[in-house]
C-alpha positions as CSV (number, residue, x, y, z in Angstrom):
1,X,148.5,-2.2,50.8
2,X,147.9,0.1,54.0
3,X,144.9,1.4,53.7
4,X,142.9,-0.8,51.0
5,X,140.9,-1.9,54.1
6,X,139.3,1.0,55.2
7,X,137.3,1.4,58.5
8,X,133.8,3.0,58.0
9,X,134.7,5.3,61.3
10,X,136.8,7.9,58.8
11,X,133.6,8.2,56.1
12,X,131.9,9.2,59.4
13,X,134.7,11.8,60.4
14,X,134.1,13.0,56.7
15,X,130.5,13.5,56.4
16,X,130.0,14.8,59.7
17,X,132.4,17.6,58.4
18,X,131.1,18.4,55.3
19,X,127.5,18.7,57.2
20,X,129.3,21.0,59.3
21,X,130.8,23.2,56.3
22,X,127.6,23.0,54.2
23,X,125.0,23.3,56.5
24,X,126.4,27.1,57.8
25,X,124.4,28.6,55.0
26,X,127.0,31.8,54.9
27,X,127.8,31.6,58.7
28,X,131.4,30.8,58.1
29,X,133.6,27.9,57.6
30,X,136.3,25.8,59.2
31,X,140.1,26.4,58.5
32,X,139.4,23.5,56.1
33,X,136.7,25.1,54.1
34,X,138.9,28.9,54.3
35,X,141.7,26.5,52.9
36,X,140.0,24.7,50.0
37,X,138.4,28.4,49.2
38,X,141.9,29.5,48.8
39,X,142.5,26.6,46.4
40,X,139.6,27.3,44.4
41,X,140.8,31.0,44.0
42,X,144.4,30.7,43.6
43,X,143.6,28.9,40.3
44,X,140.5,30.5,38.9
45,X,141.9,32.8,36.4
46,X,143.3,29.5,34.3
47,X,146.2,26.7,34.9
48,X,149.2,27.0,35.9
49,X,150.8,25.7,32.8
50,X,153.8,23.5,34.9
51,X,153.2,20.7,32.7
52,X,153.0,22.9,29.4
53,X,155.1,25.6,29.5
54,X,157.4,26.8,26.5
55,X,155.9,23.5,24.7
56,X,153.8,24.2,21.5
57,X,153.7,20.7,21.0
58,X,150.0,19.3,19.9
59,X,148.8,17.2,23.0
60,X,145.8,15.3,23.2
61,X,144.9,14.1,26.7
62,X,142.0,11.4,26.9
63,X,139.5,11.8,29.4
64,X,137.4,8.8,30.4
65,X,134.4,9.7,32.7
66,X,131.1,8.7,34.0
67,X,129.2,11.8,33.0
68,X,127.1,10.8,29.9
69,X,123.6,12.2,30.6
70,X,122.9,16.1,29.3
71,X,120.6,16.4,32.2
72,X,122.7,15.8,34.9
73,X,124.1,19.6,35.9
74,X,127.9,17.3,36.1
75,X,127.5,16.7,32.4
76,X,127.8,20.5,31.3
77,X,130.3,21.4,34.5
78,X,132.5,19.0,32.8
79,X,132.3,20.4,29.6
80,X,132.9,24.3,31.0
81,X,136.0,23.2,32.9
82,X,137.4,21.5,29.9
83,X,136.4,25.0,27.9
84,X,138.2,26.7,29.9
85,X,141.5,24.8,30.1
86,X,141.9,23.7,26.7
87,X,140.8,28.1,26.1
88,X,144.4,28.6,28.3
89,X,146.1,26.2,26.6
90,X,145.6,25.9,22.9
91,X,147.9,23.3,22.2
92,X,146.3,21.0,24.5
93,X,143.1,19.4,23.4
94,X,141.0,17.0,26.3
95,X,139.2,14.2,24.3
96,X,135.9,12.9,26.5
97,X,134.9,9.6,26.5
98,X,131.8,9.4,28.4
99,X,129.9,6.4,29.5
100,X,127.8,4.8,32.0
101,X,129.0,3.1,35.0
102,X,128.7,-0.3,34.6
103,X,130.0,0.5,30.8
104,X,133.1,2.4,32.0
105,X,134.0,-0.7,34.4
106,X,134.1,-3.2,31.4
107,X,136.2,-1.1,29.4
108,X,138.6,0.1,32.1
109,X,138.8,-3.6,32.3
110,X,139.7,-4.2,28.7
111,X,142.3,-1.7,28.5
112,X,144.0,-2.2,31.8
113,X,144.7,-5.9,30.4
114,X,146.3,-4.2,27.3
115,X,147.9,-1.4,29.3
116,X,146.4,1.1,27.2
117,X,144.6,3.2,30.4
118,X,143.3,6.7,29.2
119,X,145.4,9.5,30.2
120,X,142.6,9.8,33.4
121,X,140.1,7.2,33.9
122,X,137.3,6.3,37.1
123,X,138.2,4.2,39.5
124,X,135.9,3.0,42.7
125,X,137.6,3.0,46.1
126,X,139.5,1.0,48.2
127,X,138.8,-2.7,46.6
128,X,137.5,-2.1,43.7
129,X,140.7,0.1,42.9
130,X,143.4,-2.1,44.1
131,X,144.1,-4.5,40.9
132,X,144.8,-2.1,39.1
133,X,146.9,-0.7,41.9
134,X,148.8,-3.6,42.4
135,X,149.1,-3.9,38.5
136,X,150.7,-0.4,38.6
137,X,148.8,1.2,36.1
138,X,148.2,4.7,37.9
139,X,150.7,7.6,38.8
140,X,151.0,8.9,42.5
141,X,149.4,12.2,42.8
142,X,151.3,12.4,46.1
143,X,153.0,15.7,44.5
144,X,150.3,17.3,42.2
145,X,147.7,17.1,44.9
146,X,149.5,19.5,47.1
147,X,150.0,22.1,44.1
148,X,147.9,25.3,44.4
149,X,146.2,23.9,48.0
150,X,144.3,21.0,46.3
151,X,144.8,18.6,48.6
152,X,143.5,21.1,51.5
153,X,140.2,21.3,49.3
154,X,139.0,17.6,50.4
155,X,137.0,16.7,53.2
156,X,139.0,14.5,56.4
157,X,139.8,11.7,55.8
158,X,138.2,11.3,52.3
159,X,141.7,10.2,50.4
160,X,142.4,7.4,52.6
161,X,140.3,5.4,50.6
162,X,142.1,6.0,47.5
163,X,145.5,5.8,49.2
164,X,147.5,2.4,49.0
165,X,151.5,1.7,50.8
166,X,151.8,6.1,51.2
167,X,150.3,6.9,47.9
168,X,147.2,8.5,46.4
169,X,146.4,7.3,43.3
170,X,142.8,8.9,42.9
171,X,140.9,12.1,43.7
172,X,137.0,11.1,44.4
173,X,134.3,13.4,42.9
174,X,131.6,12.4,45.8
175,X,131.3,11.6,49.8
176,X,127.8,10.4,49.7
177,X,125.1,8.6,51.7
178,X,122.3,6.5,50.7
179,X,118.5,7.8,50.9
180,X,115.4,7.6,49.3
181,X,113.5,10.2,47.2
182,X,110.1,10.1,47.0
183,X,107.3,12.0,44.5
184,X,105.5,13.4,46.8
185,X,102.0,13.8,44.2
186,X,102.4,10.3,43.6
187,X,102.6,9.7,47.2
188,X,99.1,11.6,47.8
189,X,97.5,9.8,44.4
190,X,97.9,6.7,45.8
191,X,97.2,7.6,49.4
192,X,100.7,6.4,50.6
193,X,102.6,8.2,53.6
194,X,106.3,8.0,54.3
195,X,107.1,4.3,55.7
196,X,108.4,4.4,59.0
197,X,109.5,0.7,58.6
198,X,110.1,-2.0,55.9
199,X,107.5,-3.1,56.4
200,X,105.6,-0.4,55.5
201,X,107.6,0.5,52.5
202,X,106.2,-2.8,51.3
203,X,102.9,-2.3,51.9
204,X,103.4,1.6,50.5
205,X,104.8,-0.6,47.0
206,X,101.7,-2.6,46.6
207,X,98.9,0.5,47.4
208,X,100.8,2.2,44.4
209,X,101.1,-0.7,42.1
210,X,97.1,-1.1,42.8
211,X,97.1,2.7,41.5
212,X,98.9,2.2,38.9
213,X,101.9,3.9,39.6
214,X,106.0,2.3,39.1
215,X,106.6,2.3,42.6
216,X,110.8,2.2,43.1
217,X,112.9,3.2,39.5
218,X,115.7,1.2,39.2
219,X,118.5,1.2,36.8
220,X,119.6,-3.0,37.6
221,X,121.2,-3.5,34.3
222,X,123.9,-1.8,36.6
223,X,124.8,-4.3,38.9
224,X,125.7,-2.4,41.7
225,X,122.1,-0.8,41.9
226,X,120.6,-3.9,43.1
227,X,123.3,-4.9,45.7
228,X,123.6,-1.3,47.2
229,X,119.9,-1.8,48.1
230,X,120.4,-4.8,49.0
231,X,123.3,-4.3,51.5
232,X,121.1,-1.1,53.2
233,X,119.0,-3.9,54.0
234,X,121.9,-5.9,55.6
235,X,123.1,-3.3,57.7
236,X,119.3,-3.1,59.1
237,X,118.9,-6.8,59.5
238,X,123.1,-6.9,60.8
239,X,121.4,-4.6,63.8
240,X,124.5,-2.2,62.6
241,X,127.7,-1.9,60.1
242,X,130.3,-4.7,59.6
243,X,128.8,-7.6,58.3
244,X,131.2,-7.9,55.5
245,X,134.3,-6.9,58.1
246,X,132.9,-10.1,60.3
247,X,133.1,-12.2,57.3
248,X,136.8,-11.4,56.0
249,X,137.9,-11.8,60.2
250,X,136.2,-15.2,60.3
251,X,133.7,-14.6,62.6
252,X,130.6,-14.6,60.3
253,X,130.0,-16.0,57.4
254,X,127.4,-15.6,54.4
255,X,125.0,-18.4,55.9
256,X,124.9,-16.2,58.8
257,X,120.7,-15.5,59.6
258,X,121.2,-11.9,59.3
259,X,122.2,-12.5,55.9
260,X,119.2,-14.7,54.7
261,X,116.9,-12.5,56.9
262,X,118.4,-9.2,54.2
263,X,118.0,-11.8,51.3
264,X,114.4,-12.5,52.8
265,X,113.3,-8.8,53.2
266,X,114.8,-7.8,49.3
267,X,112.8,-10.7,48.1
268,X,110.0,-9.6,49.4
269,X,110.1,-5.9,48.3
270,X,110.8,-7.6,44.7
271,X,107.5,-10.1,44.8
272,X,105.5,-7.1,45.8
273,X,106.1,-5.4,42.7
274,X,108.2,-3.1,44.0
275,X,110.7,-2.5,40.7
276,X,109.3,-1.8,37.1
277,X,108.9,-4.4,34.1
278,X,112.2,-5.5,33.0
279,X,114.1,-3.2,35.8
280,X,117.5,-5.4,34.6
281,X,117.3,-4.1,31.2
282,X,117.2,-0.3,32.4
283,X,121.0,0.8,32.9
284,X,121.9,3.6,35.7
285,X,120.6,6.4,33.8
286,X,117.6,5.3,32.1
287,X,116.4,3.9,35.3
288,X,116.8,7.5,37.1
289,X,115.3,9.3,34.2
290,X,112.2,6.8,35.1
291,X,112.0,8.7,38.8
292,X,113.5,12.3,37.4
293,X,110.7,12.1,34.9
294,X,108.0,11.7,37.1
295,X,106.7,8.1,36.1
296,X,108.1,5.9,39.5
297,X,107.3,7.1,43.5
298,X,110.3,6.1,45.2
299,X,114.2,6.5,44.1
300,X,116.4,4.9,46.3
301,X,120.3,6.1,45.4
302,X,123.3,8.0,46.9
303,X,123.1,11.4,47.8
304,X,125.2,12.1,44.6
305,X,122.0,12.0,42.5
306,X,120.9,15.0,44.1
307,X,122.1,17.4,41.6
308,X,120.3,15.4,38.7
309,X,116.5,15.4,40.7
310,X,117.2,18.7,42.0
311,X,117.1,20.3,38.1
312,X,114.5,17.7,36.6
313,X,110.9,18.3,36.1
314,X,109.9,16.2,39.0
315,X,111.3,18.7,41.6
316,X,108.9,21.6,40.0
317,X,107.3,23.2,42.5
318,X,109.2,21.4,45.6
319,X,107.4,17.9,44.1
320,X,110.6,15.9,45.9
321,X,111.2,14.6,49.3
322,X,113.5,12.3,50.9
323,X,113.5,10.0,54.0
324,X,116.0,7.4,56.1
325,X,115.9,3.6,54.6
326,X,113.8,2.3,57.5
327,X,114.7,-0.3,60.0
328,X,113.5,-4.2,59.1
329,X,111.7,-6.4,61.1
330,X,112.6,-3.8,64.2
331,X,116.4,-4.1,63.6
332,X,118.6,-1.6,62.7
333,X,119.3,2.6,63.1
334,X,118.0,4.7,60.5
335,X,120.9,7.2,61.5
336,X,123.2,4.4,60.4
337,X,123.7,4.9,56.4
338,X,125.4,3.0,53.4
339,X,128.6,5.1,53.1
340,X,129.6,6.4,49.1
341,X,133.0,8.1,49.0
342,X,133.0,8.4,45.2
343,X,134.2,7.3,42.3
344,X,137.5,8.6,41.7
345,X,139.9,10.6,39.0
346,X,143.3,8.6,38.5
347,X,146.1,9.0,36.0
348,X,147.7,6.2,33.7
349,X,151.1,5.7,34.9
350,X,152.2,5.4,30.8
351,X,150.5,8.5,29.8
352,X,152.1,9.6,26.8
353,X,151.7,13.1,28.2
354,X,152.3,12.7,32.1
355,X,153.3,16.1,33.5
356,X,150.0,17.6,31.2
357,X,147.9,15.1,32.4
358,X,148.4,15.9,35.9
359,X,148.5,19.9,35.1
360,X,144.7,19.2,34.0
361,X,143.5,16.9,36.8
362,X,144.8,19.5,39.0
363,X,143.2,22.5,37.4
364,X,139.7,20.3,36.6
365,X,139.7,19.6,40.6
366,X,140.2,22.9,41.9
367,X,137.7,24.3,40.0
368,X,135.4,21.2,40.7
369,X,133.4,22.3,43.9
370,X,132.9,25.9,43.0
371,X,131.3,24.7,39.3
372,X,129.2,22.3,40.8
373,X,127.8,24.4,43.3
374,X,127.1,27.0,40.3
375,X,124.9,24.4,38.7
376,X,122.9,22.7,41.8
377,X,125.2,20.0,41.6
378,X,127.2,20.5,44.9
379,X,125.3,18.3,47.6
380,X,127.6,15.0,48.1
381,X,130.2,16.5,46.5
382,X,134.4,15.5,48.3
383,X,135.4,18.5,48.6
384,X,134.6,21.5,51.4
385,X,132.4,24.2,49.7
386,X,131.9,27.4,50.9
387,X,129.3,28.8,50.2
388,X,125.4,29.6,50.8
389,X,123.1,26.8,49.5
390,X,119.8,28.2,50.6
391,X,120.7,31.8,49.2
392,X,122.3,29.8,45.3
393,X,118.8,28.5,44.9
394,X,118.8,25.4,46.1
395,X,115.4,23.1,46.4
396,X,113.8,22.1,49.8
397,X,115.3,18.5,49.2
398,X,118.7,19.6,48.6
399,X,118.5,21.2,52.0
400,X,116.8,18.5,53.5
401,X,119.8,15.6,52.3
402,X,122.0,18.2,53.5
403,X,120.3,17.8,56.7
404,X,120.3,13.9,56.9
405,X,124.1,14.0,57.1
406,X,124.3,16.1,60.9
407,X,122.6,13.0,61.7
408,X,125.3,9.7,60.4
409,X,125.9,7.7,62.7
410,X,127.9,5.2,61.4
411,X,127.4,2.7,58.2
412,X,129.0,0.8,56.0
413,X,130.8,0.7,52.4
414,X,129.2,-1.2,49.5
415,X,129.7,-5.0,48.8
416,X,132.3,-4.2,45.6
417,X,133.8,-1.4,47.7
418,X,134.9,-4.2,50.5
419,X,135.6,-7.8,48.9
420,X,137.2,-9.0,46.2
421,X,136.3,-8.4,42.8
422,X,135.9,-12.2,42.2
423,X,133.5,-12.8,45.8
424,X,132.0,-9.2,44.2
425,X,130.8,-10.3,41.0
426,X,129.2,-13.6,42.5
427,X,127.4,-11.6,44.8
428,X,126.4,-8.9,41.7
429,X,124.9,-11.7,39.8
430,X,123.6,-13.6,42.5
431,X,121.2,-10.4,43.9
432,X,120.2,-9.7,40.1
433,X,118.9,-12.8,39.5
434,X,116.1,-12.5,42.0
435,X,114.8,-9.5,40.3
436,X,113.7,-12.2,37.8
437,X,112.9,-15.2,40.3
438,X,111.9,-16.0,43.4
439,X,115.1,-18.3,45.1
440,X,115.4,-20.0,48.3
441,X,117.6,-17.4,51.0
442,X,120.1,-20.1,52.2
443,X,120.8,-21.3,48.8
444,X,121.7,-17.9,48.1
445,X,123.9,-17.8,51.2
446,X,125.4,-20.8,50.5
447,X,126.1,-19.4,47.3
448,X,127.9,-16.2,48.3
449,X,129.8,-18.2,51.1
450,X,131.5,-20.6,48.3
451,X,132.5,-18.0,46.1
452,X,134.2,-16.0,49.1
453,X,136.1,-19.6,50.6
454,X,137.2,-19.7,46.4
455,X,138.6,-16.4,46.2
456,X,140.3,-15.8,49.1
């Protein structure tokens, strides 16, 4: 593996320059934005047809995805793209399967132990991707990436985390950061200001569970939800990125006091009543659809679920803001994020139907940034888009987390994104259970410290 281990530095690089090419609002683009326009336009008229032509054979190609919600705008994009190819090319029919996240993982799971991958399935980056990397179940995109000017479409240095020995085995939907949304009449019912500190995010979650009000929407039945919280908090208490880094070089471990300081702060946010009844039985979606529906204050997420807030009924009328995660106990930068690059499109080395399989990816991700814009669904998004968010329609908070990413600093990648997926899963459990139950912080540490000295 060559790049399994990714730096944080080149998410930087990234997001810095899709700031740069989004922010213009119709004052021009870089080379890389004039190039991934090109892309989008040499291939807007239908597909190229290498992997189909002179073939009337009937071809069904499986599509496994993570767009399940109708009232995301990603769910209906999907759909139009799909229209469109399977419109060009009637033999071909593209079968979704669509599912949550956490429910996409344990399937993946299941059928990459019986070989039997869809044609394209999601992947995470970097470590999450590599078993099934080094259990050679994907196809190099090396070539189809470079057909009709895709691979000039993505933002620097994006790929590298889905690149392992020289090949690229995924292309990611997302380049995100982590924020927090906030309803801003729920806000003013309760009489709560934007926290400037952790401090006073707690004390902003206990004035609005006096009022009545679901004060952070959480979708923990989902894992990951919990621990990318909970590892913003780390990289406050860390006093900056690399915790996990220091820990696989030897020069921290889990027991380390910034860690049971982050373990310290999460617990307290939970005892305040910070999360609503039974938050680990609400799945990714449902929990959003608590904040997009106007029943929770705060959302904290990547800057992926932008699209979703910014077409929900809580955005009416410009109800939505957003603001840093704030430093705890005095430590930390607020210009210092949790880093997203996406999830990620990859192709099952034994598709029945290779050379189609790889005609569609290509044609679905060219089109990809252009539909997405169309349907507010563009902010976070991997690829350079060129176009005019303020003149499209966009809300106030779209601009706004636009805004936020002039001003990364640096950050770091989630827990399963970094560490083995045996030291992962520990650490996934071990931050859900104290959504449940208040537990001593070095026995937590001590905890996560075992597991990592066992798996590695």
């Amino acid at each position: 593996m060559a790049k399994g281990k990714i730096k944080w530095l080149s998410a930087v690089v990234a997001l810095i320059t899709a700031f740069s090419l989004t922010a213009a609002c119709g004052g021009g683009t870089s080379d890389g934005g004039n190039k991934g326009n090109q892309g989008n336009q040499s291939n807007q008229g239908g597909t190229s047809n290498q992997g189909n032509k002179g073939n009337n054979e009937k071809i069904t190609i499986t599509f496994q995805n993570i767009y399940p919600d109708p009232t995301d705008p990603k769910y209906q994009m999907l759909r139009d793209i799909v229209s469109e190819y399977e419109a060009a090319n009637q033999n071909i029919k593209i079968e979704l399967d669509s599912l949550n996240t956490d429910q996409q993982k344990l399937k993946l799971k299941t059928q990459a132990a019986s070989k039997e991958v869809p044609d394209i399935t999601i992947v995470n980056p970097a470590a999450q991707m590599q078993p099934f990397v080094d259990a050679d179940l994907f196809a190099p995109l090396n070539e189809m990436v470079e057909k009709n000017g895709l691979k000039g479409t993505f933002q620097e240095g994006i790929l590298d985390y889905y690149t392992f020995d020289g090949n690229l085995y995924a292309l990611p939907d997302g380049n995100n950061i982590a924020i927090v949304y906030y309803n801003k009449e729920l806000f003013q019912q309760a009489g709560v200001t934007v926290p400037q500190t952790f401090e006073e995010m707690v004390e902003a979650v206990k004035k609005l569970k006096a009022a009545g009000i679901t004060p952070i929407a959480i979708g923990e039945k989902d894992t990951w939800t919990g621990s990318f919280l909970f590892m913003n908090i780390l990289l406050r208490t860390n006093q900056g990125p690399g915790f996990l880094n220091a820990v696989l070089d030897g020069s921290k471990t889990f027991e380390d006091p910034a860690f049971t300081e982050a373990v310290d702060a999460f617990q307290s946010l939970v005892q305040a009543g910070a999360f609503q009844e039974g938050a680990t039985s609400f799945d990714y979606n449902a929990g959003e659809n608590l904040f997009k529906t106007g029943k929770s204050a705060m959302y904290f997420m990547g800057s992926w679920a932008t699209g979703g807030i910014e077409t929900s009924e809580v955005n009416a009328n410009d109800n939505v803001g957003v603001f840093k995660f704030p430093t705890v106990g005095g430590k930390g930068d607020v210009n210092e994020f949790m880093l997203a690059p996406g999830s990620a499109f990859a192709v099952s080395k034994n598709s029945k139907h290779l050379a189609e399989t790889l005609d569609f990816l290509n044609f679905f991700m060219i089109n990809y940034p252009k539909k997405a814009f169309d349907v507010k669904g563009a902010v976070g998004v991997a690829q350079n888009i060129d176009g005019d968010f303020k003149a499209a329609g966009y809300s106030n908070m779209a601009m706004d987390v636009l805004g936020l990413f002039k001003d990364v600093k640096g950050g770091d990648l989630a827990f399963d994104n970094t560490m083995n997926p045996g030291t992962a899963q520990v650490h996934l459990t071990s931050i859900q259970s104290l959504f449940v139950s208040k537990k001593d912080a070095a026995a937590i540490a001590k905890e996560h410290q075992t597991a990592y000295e066992e798996n590695n």
